[in-house]
C-alpha positions as CSV (number, residue, x, y, z in Angstrom):
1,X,9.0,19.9,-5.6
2,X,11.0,17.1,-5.0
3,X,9.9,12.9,-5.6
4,X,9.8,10.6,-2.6
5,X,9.4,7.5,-3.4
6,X,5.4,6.4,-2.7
7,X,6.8,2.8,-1.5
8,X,8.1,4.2,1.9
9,X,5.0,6.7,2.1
10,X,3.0,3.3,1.9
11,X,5.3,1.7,3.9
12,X,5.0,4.4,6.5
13,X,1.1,4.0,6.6
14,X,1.2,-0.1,6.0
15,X,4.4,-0.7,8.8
16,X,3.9,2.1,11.0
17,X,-0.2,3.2,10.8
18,X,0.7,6.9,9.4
19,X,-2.4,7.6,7.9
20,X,-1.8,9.3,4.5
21,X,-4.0,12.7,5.6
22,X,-0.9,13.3,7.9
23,X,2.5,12.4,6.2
24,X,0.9,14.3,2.9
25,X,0.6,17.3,4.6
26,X,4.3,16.7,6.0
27,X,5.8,15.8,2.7
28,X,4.3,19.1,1.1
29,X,5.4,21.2,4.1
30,X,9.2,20.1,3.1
31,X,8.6,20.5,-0.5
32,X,8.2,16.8,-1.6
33,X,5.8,14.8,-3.1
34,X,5.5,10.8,-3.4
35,X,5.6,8.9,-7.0
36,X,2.2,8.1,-6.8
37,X,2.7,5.3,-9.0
38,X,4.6,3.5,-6.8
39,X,2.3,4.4,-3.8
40,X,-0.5,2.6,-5.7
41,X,1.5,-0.5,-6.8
42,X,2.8,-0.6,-3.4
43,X,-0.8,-0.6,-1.7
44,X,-2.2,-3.1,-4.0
45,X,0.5,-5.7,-3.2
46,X,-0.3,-5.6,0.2
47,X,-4.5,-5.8,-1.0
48,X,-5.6,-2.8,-0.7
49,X,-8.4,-1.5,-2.8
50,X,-7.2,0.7,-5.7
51,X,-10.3,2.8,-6.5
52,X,-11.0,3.1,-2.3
53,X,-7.2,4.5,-1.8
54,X,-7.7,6.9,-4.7
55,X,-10.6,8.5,-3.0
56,X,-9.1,9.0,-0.1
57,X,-5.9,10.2,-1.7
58,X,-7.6,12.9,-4.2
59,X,-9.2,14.9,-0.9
60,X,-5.7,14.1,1.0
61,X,-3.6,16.0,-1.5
62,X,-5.7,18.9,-2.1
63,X,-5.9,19.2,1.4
64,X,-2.0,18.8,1.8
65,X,-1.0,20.5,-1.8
66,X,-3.7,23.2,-1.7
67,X,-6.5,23.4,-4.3
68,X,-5.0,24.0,-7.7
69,X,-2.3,21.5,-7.2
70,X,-3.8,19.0,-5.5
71,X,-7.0,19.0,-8.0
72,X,-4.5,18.4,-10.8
73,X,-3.0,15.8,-9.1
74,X,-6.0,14.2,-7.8
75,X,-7.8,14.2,-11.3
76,X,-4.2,12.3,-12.7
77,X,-4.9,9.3,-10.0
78,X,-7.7,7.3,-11.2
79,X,-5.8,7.2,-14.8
80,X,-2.5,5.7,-13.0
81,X,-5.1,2.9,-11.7
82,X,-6.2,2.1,-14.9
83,X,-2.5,1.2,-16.4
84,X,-1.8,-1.1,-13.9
């Protein structure tokens, strides 16, 4: 899989109202997969809860990147919180 950056994913869903459980599901369709990292810094400059957006994200992507992936990625979130 190719990295998107996860400030234009954010800025899709902040500018535009893409919800994440639908440009997920695109992204993994064409093979590519936001820096989460950047997602997250990106959504908490423009206040959004941390902890609420990782819930949301960790059913998202194993909805959009299928079980095994997704729970791997999803159990990697809450840690990339924790840094920042």
């Amino acid at each position: 899989m190719k990295c998107i950056p996860g400030t234009e994913v954010w800025r899709w869903h902040a500018t535009h109202g893409v919800p994440l459980e639908i440009s997920l599901p695109m992204l993994a369709d064409r093979g590519l997969v936001p820096t989460w990292d950047t997602l997250l810094d990106s959504a908490r400059k423009d206040g959004a809860n941390a902890k609420t957006l990782v819930r949301r994200l960790q059913s998202a992507v194993q909805d959009a990147y299928g079980k095994e992936v997704g729970r791997e990625i999803a159990n990697r979130l809450p840690s990339l919180i924790e840094v920042h």
